[in-house]
N, C-alpha and C positions, 0 to 999 in steps of 0.2 A: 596448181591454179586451175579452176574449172574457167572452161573457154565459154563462151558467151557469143552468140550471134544472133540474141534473140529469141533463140532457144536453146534451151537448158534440159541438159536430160541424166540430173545428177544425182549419185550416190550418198548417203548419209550416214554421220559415224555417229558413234555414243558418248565419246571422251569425255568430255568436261560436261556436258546440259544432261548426259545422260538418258536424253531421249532417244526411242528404237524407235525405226521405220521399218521392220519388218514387217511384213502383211498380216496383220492379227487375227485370227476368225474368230468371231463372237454368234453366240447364238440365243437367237432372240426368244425372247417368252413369248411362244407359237405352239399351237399345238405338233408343227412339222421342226425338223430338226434340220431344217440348212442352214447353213451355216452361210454367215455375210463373212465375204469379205473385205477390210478395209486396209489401206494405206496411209500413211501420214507424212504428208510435203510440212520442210522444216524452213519457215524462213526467220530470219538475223538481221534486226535493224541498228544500226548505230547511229547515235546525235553529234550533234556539232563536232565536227573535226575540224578545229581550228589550230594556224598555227600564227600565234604572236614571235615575236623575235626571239626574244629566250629561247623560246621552243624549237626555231630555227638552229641558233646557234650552239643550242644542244646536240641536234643532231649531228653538227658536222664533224667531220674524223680526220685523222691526222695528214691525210693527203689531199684536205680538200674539198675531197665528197661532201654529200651527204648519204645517212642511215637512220632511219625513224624503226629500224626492226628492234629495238632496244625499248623502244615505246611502246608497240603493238605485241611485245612477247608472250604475253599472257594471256591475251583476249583472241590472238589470232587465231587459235585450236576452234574458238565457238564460229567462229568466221567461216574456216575452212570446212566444217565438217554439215555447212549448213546445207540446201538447199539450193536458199536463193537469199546472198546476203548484203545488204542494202544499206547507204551511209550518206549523210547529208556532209557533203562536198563546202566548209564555209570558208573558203580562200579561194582565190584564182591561181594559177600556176603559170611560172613564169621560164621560159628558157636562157633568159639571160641571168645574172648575178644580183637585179636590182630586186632583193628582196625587202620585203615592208611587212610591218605587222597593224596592229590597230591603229589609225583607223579606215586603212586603205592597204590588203590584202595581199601578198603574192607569196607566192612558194616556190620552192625547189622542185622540179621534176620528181625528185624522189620520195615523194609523196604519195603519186602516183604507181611509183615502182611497187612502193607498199602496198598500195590498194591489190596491187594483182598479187604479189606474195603471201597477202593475208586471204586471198580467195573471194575480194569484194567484187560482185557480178554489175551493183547496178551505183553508178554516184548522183545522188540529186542536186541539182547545181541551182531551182530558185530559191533564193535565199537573199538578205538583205545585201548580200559583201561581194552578189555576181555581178556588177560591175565596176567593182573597186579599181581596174584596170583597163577601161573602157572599151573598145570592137578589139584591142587585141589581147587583151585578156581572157577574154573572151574564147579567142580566137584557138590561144596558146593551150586553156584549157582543157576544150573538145578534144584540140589536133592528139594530144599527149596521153588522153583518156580511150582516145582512138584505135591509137598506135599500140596501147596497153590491152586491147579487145576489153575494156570495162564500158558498157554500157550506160547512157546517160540522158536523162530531158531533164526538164524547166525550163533552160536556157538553150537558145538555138541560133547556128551561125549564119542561117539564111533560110528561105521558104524550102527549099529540097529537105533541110536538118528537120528542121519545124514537121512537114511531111510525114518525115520517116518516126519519126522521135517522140512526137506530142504525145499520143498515147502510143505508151511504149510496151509493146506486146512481146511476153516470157514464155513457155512454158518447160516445165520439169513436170516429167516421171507421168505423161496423161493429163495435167490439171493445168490450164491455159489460164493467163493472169495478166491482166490489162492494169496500167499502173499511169496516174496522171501524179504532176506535181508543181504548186501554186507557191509565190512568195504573196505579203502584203505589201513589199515594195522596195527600194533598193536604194535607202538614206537619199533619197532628194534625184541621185544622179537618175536620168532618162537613156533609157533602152539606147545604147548605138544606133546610129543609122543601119538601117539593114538587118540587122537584129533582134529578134526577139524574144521578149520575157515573159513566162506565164505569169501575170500579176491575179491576186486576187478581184476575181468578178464576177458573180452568181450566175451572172446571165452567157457570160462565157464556157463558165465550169459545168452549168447547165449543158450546153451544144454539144460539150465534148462529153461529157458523160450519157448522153442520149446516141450517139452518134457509136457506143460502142455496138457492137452487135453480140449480144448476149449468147446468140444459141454459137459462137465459137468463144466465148470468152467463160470460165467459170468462178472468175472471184477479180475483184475492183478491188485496185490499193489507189488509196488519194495519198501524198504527204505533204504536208501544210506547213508552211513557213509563218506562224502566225502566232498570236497573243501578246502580252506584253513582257519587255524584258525584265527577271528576277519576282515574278508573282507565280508562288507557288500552287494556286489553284487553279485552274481555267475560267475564264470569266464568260459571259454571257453572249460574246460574240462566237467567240469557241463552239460554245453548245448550241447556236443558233446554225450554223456553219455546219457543226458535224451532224445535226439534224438533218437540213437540207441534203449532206453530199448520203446519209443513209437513203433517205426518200428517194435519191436519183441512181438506188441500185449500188453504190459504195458499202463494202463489205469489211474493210480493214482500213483503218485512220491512224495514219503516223505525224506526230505534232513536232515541230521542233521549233526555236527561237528564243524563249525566255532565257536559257543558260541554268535554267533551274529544272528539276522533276517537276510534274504533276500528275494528277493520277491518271489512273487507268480504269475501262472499262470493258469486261468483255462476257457475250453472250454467247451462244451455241451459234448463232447465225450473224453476229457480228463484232466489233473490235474498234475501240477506241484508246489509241493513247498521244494525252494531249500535250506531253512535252517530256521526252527523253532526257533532256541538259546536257550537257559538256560530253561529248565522247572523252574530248583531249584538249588542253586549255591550261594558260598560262594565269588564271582567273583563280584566285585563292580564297574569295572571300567566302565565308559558309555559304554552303547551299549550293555553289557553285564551283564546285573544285574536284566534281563527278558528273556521272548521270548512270541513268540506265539501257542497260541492252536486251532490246526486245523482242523476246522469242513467240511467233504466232504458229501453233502447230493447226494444218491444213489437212482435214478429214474425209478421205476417199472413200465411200463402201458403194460397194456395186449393186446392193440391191435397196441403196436409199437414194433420193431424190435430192438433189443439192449438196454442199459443204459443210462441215460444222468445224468448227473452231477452239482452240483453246489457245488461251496465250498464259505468260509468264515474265515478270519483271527480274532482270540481274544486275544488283547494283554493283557500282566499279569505280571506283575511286582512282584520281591522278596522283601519285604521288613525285615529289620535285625532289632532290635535280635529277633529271633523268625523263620525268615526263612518263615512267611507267604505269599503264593502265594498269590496276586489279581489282578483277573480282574476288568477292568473299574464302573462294576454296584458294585464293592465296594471299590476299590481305592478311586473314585472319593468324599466318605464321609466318609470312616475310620480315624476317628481321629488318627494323627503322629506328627513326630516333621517337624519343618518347615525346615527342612536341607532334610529331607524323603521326606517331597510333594516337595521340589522343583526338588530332583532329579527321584520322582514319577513323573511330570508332563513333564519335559524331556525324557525319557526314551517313554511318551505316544505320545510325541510330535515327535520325531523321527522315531519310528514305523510306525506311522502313516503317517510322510511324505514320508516314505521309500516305502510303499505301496499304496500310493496314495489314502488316507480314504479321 
């Protein structure tokens, strides 16, 4: 587990994404021959990690417990060997037994356990389902994400959390990373007393994105709880949205909400993608019975001026009973039933055309 307080000063493996971070020297078409050199910070997003009751009741084992590492087995290698690997948090966590699934959220602790065993550094918690459980849901959440050393905003338990949390400042390996995250609102229920939500609000997201101070910070992640549920393109508030949060210095945009993909966008100097879908999800119906996992590779050279960026989309499919995530390099020969691979091979097949692989 890589530990987290904030700052991150972590090592990166090749395993499964197969990306190096070795310091590469490339030499420029100069008439002089020095040689740059560069590094590359790997960071791992993950979408909706939800658990409906099935999912719950999957995990539990014969004494009791629960174990979601049966779940995350295949995905957690791209996790661990990340960077800085990042996961929209869409349940609340509950220390007692009264677990609920849709349409009012709580989970087992051991959810959590998972987060830290799979090497998740940061959990974002606004989202429509933060406060399916109200102040102490809340409450139960943080304490336990806390106690796990996984690092966490959107959602905060009191002005000191808000404080410290709001923009929540990383860094790994030299490259400082300022990271804010908005829901569009949270099915009707209103913020706890005492508590609060980053909702979506131009004029808010404004303050807080102005209020970074640029010459310590060198790359702005926004992630967005937003669009509409099950529409596979992003619609015009989207692109109105990730417009503004570029203009205001936002360098990396992570979408989540619909439960579905949509595509992605990415330049040398910035990064948008507007809906990941399902990490994990008891949600079967096409389009929704996966998502993707988003690799943004973060580009060091010491004698260029700024960041440049490359990203990469890896689609992953849930398959039932069992709730096991896989990507392609094991979908594609994990023995299933042939009702599984045929809606395994759909799911890769629409992805895939949605993103133009």
């Amino acid at each position: 587990m890589k530990h987290l307080s904030h700052i991150l000063t972590l090592a990166i493996a090749t395993l499964m994404l197969g990306a190096s971070c070795r310091t590469t020297p490339i030499t420029p078409s100069t008439e002089e021959s020095t040689k740059v050199e560069c590094d590359t910070i790997r960071l791992v997003f993950g979408g909706d990690f939800m658990q409906h009751m099935p999912q719950v009741n999957a995990a539990r084992t014969e004494d009791g417990n629960y174990d979601y590492s049966h779940s995350t087995e295949y995905v957690a290698p791209m996790f661990r060997e990340a960077d800085i690997a990042i996961i929209n948090l869409e349940t609340t966590i509950t220390t007692s037994t009264n677990y609920s699934g849709y349409p009012c959220f709580a989970s087992p602790v051991a959810v959590v356990e998972e987060f830290e065993s799979m090497g998740i550094d940061v959990a974002l918690l606004a989202n429509n389902h933060c406060c399916d459980r109200l102040a102490r849901g809340i409450e139960m959440t943080i304490e336990q994400l806390n106690k796990h050393k996984i690092a966490h905003t959107g959602v905060f338990t009191d002005s000191a959390d808000y404080a410290r949390n709001n923009i929540l400042h990383i860094e790994s390996r030299g490259v400082r990373f300022a990271l804010v995250n908005y829901t569009y609102g949270t099915n009707g229920i209103a913020a706890p007393k005492g508590k609060h939500i980053n909702y979506i609000d131009t004029t808010v997201i404004k303050r807080d994105l102005r209020a970074i101070d640029r010459d310590s910070v060198d790359c702005v992640i926004a992630c967005m709880h937003w669009g509409n549920e099950y529409e596979r393109k992003e619609n015009r508030e989207q692109r109105r949205l990730a417009e503004l949060l570029h203009r205001e210095g936002v360098d990396i945009i992570i979408g989540s909400h619909p439960h579905v993909v949509q595509p992605y966008y990415a330049e040398d100097t910035k990064v948008v993608f507007y809906s990941l879908g399902n990490f994990v999800s008891n949600q079967r119906k096409r389009y929704t019975d996966g998502g993707i996992i988003a690799e943004v590779e973060v580009i060091k050279c010491d004698t260029v001026d700024g960041l440049r960026y490359r990203a990469k989309a890896h689609p992953a499919w849930v398959l039932t009973p069992g709730y096991r995530i896989l990507p392609r390099s094991v979908g594609d020969t994990l023995t299933m039933s042939q009702a599984s691979r045929e809606a395994y091979k759909l799911f890769m097949a629409d992805t895939e055309a949605l993103l133009g692989n």
